[in-house]
TORLOMAR-846118 format. One line per field, with one value per residue (C-alpha): residue in one letter; chain; x, y, z. Coordinates in steps of 0.001 Angstrom, whole numbers, plus 500000, padded with zeros to 6 digits. Layout:
! TORLOMAR-846118
rest: c(A,...)
kette: c(A,...)
xx: c(X,...)
yy: c(Y,...)
zz: c(Z,...)
END
This chain:
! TORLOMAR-846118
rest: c(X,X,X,X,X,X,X,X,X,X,X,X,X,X,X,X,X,X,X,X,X,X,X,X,X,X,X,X,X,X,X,X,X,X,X,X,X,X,X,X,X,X,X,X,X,X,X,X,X,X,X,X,X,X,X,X,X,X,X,X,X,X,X,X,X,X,X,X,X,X,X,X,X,X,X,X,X,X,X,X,X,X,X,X,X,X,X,X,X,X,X,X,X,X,X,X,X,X,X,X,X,X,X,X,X,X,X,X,X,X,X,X,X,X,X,X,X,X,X,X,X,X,X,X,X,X,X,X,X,X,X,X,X,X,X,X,X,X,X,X,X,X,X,X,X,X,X,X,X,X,X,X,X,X,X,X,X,X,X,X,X,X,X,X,X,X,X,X,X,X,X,X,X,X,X,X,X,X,X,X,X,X,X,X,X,X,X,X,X,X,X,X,X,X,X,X,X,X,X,X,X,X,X,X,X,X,X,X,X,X,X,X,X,X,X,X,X,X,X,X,X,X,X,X,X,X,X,X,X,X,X,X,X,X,X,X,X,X,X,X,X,X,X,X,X,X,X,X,X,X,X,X,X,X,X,X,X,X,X,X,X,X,X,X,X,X,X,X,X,X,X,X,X,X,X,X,X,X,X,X,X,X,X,X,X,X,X,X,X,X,X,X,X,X,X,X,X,X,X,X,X,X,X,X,X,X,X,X,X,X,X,X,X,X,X,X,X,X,X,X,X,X,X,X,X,X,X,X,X,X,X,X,X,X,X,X,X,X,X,X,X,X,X,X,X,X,X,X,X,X,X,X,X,X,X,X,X,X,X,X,X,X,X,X,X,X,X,X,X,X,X,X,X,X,X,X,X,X,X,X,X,X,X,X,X,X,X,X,X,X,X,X,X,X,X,X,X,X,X,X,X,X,X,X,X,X,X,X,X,X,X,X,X,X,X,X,X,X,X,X,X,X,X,X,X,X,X,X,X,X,X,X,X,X,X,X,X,X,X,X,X,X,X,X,X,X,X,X,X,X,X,X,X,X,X,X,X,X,X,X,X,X,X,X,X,X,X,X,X,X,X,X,X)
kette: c(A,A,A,A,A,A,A,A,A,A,A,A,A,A,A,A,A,A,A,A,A,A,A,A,A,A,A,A,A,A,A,A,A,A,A,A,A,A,A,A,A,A,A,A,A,A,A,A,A,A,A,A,A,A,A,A,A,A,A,A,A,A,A,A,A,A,A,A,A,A,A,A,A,A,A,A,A,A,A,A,A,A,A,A,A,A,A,A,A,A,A,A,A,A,A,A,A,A,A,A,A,A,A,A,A,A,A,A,A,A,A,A,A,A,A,A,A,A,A,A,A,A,A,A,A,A,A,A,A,A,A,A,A,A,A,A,A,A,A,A,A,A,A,A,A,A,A,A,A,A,A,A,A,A,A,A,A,A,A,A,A,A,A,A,A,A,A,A,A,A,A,A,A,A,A,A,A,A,A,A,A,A,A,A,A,A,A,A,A,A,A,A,A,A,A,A,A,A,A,A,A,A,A,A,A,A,A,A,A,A,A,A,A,A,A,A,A,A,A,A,A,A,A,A,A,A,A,A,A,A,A,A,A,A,A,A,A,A,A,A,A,A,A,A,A,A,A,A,A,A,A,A,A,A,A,A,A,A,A,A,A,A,A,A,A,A,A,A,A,A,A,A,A,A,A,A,A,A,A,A,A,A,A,A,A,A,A,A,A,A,A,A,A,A,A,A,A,A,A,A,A,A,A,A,A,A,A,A,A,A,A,A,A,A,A,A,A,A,A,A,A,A,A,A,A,A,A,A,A,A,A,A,A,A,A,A,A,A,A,A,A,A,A,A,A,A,A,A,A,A,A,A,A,A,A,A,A,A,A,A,A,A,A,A,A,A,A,A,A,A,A,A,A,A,A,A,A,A,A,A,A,A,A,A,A,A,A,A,A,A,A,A,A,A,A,A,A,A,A,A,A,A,A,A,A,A,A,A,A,A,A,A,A,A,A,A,A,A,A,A,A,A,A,A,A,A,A,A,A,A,A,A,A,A,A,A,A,A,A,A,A,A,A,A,A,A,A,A,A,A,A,A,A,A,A,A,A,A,A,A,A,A,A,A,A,A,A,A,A,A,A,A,A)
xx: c(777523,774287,774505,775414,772109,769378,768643,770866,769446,771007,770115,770669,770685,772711,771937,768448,770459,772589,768773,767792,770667,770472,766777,768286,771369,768973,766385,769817,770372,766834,766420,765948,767374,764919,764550,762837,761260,760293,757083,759553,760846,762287,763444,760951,761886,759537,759847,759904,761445,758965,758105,754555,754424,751866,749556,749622,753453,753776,751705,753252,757091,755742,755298,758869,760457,759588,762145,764698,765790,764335,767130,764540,761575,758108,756335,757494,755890,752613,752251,751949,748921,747388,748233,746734,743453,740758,737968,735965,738544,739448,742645,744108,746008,748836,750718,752915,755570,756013,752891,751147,747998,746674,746939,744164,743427,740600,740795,740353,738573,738574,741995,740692,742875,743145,741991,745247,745942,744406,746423,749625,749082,748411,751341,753634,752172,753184,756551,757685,755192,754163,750207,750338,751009,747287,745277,746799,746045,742377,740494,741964,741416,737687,737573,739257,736191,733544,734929,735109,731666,730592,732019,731507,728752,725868,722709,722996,725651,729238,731764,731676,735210,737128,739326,742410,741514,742117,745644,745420,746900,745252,743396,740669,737545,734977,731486,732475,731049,731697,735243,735525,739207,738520,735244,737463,740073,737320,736730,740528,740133,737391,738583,742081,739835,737979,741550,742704,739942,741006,743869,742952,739998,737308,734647,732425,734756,735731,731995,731527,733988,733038,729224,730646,733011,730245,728248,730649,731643,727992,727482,730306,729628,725582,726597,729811,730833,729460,728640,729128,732562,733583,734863,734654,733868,732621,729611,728014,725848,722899,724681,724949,728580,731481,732620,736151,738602,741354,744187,742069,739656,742186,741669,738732,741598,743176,739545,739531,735670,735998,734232,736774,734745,734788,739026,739660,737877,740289,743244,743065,742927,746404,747942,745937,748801,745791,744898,747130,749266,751590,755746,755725,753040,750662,749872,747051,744952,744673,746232,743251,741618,740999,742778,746251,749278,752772,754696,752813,751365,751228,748202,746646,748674,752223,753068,753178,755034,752591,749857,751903,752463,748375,747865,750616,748879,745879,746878,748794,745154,743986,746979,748943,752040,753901,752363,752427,756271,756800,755351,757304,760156,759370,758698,761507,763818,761801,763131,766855,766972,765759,768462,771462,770028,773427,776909,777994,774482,773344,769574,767483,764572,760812,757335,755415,757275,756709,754353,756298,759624,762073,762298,759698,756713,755875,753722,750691,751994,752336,752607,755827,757124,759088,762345,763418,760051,761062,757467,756273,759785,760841,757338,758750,762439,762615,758913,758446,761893,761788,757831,757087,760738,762809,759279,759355,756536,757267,755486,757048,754229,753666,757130,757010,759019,757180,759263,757661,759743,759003,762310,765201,767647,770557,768992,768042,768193,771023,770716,766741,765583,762660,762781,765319,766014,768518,767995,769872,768302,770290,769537,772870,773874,776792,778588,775868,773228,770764,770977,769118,771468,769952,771328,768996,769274,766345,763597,761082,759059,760280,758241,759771,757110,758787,756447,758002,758426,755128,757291,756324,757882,757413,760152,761123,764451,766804,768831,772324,773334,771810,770918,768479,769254,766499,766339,765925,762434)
yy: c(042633,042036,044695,047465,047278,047425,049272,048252,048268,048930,047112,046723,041825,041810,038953,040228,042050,039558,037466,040887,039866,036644,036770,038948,036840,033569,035760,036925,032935,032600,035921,035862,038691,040401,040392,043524,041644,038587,038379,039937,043159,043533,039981,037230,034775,031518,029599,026237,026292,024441,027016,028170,031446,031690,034870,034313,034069,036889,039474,038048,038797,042404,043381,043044,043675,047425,047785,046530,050025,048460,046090,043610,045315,043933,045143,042410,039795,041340,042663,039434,038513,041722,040603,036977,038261,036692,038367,037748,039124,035787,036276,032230,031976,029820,030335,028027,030536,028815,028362,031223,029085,029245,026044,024821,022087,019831,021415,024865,024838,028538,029384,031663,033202,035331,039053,040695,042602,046526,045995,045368,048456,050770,049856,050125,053771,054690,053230,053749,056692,056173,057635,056247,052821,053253,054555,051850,048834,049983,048427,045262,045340,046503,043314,040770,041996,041876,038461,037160,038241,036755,033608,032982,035671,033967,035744,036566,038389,036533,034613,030810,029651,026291,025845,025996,029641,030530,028979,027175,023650,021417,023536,022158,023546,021005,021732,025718,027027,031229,031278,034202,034316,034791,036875,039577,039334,040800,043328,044533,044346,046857,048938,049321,049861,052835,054361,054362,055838,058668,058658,059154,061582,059420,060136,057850,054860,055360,055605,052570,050326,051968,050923,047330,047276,048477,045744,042647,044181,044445,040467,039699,041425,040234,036573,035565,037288,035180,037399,034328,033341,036892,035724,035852,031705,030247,029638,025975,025616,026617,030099,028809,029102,026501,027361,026146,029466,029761,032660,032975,035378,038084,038915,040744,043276,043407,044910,047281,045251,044405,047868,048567,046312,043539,044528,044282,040650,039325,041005,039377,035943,036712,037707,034568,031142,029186,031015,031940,033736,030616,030990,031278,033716,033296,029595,028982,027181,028036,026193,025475,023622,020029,020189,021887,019750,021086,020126,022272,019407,021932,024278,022368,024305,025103,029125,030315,033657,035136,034657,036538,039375,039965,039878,042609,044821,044376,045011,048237,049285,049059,051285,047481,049009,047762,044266,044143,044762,042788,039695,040357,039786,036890,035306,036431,034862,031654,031830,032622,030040,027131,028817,028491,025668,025863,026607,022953,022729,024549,024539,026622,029004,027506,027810,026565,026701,024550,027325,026060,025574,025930,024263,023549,022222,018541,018280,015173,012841,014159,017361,019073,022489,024137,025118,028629,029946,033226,034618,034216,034407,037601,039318,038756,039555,042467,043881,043147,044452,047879,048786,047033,046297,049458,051390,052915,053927,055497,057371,058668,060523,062377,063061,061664,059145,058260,056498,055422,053627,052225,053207,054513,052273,052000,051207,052710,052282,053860,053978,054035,055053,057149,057704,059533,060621,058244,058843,057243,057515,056309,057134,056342,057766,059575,062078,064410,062120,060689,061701,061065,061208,062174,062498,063105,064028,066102,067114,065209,065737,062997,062627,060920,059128,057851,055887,055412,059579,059992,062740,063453,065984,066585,068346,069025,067584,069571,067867,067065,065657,067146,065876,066434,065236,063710,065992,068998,067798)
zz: c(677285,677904,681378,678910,676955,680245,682786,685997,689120,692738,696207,699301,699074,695586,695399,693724,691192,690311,689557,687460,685653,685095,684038,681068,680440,679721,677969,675457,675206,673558,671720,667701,666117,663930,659999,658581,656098,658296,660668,663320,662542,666103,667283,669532,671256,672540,675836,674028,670690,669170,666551,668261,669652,672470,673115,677119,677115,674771,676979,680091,678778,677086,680587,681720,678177,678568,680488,678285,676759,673803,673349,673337,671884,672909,669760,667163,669065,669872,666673,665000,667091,665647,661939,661830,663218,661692,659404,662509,665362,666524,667927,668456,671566,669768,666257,663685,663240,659918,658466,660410,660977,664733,666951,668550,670987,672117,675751,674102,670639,669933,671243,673626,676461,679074,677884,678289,675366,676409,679604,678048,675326,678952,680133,676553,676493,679614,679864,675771,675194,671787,671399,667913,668631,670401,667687,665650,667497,668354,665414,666570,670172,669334,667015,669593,672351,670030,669163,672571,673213,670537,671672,675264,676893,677934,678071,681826,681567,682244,680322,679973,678728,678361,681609,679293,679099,682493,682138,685741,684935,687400,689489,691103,689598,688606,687594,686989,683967,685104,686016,688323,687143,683290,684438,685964,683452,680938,683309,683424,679549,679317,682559,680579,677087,678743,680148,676399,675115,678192,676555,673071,674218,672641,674748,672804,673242,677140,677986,676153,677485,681213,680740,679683,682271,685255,683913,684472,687503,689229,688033,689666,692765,692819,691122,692370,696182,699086,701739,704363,703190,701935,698766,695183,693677,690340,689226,688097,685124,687391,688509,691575,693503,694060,697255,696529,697136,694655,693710,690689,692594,693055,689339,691253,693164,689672,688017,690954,691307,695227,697334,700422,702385,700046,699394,703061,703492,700644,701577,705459,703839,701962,705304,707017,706964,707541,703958,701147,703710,703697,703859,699568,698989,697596,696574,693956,696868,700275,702918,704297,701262,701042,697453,698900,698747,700905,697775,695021,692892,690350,690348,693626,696119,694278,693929,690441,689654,687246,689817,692452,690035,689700,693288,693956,691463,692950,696275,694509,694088,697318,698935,700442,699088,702021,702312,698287,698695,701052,699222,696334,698419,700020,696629,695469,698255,697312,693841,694991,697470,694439,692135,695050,696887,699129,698425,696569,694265,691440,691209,688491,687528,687394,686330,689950,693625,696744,699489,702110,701116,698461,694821,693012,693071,692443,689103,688140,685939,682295,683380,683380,685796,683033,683450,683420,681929,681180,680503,684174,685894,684531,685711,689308,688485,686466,686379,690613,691604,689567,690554,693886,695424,694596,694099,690978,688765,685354,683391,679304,678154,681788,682549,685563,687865,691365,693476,696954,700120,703231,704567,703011,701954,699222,696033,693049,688537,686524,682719,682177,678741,678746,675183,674238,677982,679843,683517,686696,690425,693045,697051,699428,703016,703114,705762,704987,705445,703165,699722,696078,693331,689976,686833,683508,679651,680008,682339,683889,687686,690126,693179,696058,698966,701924,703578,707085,707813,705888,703142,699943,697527,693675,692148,688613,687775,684833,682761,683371,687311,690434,694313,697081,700731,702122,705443,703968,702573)
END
């Protein structure tokens, strides 16, 4: 039932569509059907059913739930963050459903999290198309920054937050007052502000949001890169850096901060097993850390899904396409391999994985690895496999449908709503040789980069079905 309401994808291992599948199957299991008249219009669902609803967890799942055809629409959930929004712009990072008060802890006072929320808007326009929906949720994206800056900019410049902000569990980090994690996040969160004031042709607020952006991004480049180590670290209370490497850094690819250079130095220490090039890619310590620990011990060495997703994007920015890819395979094998552990055993989905093995990741005491944690999981399963693994990059409101491979192989997405434009793309090799299949409701421009015979073609595409064979390029 649940197949005829998403996308379905086609490759080559089906065994990573039968995971797609899954990942939407357990999502159906958890899913509350909307009320009109309730907080959500559109249906929510929460990883723990607890009755909090969690910003982080919320802007991780809106970036896979895009691609639900809107059978599971995105909007409901990240809407109600906008509507408790303080007088000040406080947006809490946690929510009683029932009360609609925010939840705070001692660990994080404020309720401050990850900057996330002009990202996730980006990528809604893009892949649902609704201009609107941006004008809307401005005032309230203005008023979360202003908040946040109000909060936790020190006078030099950078961001001093709780470490429950950074949502890193146990990572080792002590004496860090500038997270270069949370540093770069605000970064990506003026970066993406200045693309939708692009968007919206508000010169006014694009040049804004670039002059804040350039500014966190040169303090991070003067303040936090070590020229001797060629890597991003925190800062201490004294602005001086912690030379302890982490995953967190690669924010920095994220923010498009790194120069080349700097891009090239960080991207050799994911490919480096002495590094975070280990079997599981890419663990949240390097291997060759005094902290890292073979069996995960949660944030001290384990692989976390969410993490991998940044660092693919950031290498997406840099032109890795192929070495992006072909992490987000690896990892995914990982994941498969805990789920079937072998043919008699039934294992299951998680939050953290082992780098050098399958299943997951030990955890500290009174911690737990949650089970099937939907908001980081699907990021890998549905979000990973449609951009990075099959290769496609949509875009509603430009019409357009990118889709770049290494090699050509059988693979492809049937049934994706752009809109009110279903479209299926499906590439096979038949007598004639290899052939796209493409079949569309309306027209759109598909360009097709194969990476391996160094083609690329943009062609408009009519409605109804039509082909190309690859040779004839």
């Amino acid at each position: 039932m649940v197949k005829d309401l998403v996308p379905r994808i086609h490759f080559y291992d089906q065994d990573f569509v039968d995971m797609y599948d899954r990942t939407w199957v357990w999502l159906d299991e958890i899913w509350h059907q909307g009320d009109k008249d309730g907080p959500f219009p559109e249906g929510y669902f929460t990883h723990a059913d607890n009755g909090i609803i969690n910003l982080f967890d919320t802007s991780l799942s809106s970036l896979f739930l895009v691609y639900s055809n809107q059978s599971y629409s995105p909007y409901s959930m990240i809407d109600y963050f906008y509507a408790h929004q303080a007088e000040d712009g406080q947006i809490a990072e946690s929510y009683d459903i029932s009360t609609g008060l925010p939840v705070l802890g001692e660990d994080n006072p404020l309720g401050l999290s990850l900057p996330l929320l002009s990202y996730v808007e980006f990528v809604f326009y893009h892949k649902i198309g609704n201009k609107k929906r941006l004008k809307d949720v401005l005032p309230y994206l203005e008023k979360y920054f202003s908040w946040m800056q109000q909060s936790c900019m020190r006078p030099d410049g950078l961001y001093s937050v709780p470490y429950a902000a950074t949502h890193m569990g146990n990572l080792p980090r002590e004496g860090a007052v500038y997270t270069i994690d949370f540093n770069a996040a605000v970064a990506v969160f003026a970066l993406y502000m200045s693309y939708i004031g692009d968007i919206l042709n508000d010169k006014e607020l694009a040049f804004r949001y670039k002059r804040i952006y350039f500014s966190v991004k040169t303090r991070i480049n003067s303040m936090m890169w070590d020229s001797e180590d060629r890597f991003y670290y925190d800062l201490d209370e004294n602005e001086q850096r912690i030379r302890n490497k982490h995953i967190g850094a690669y924010w920095t690819l994220l923010a498009e901060i790194p120069n080349d250079e700097y891009a090239s130095f960080l991207i050799e220490k994911l490919k480096d097993e002495n590094e975070f090039g280990t079997e599981n890619p890419f663990p949240t310590v390097p291997a060759s850390s005094a902290h890292f620990d073979k069996a995960g011990n949660g944030y001290c060495g384990g692989v976390v899904p969410f993490c991998t997703y940044m660092v693919v994007k950031g290498l997406m920015n840099y032109g890795s396409f192929i070495f992006a890819r072909e992490c987000a395979i690896r990892h995914m094998y990982f994941i498969l391999d805990t789920l079937h552990p072998d043919a008699e055993k039934q294992g299951d989905a998680w939050e953290i994985y082992k780098p050098m093995g399958e299943g997951p990741a030990d955890v500290p005491d009174g911690t737990e690895n949650r089970r099937r944690y939907l908001p980081m999981l699907g990021l890998v399963t549905i979000s990973l496999v449609i951009e990075n693994i099959v290769g496609l990059e949509i875009s509603l409101p430009r019409k357009t449908v990118n889709w770049t491979m290494q090699s050509l192989e059988e693979m492809g997405i049937e049934d994706l709503s752009l809109k009110k434009n279903n479209i299926t793309i499906l590439s096979n090799k038949n007598a004639r040789g290899w052939e796209i299949r493409l079949e569309s409701e309306k027209l759109y421009y598909f360009t097709i980069h194969l990476l391996d015979e160094d083609k690329k073609k943009t062609l408009p595409i009519p409605s109804g079905k039509c082909s190309m064979l690859i040779d004839k390029l």
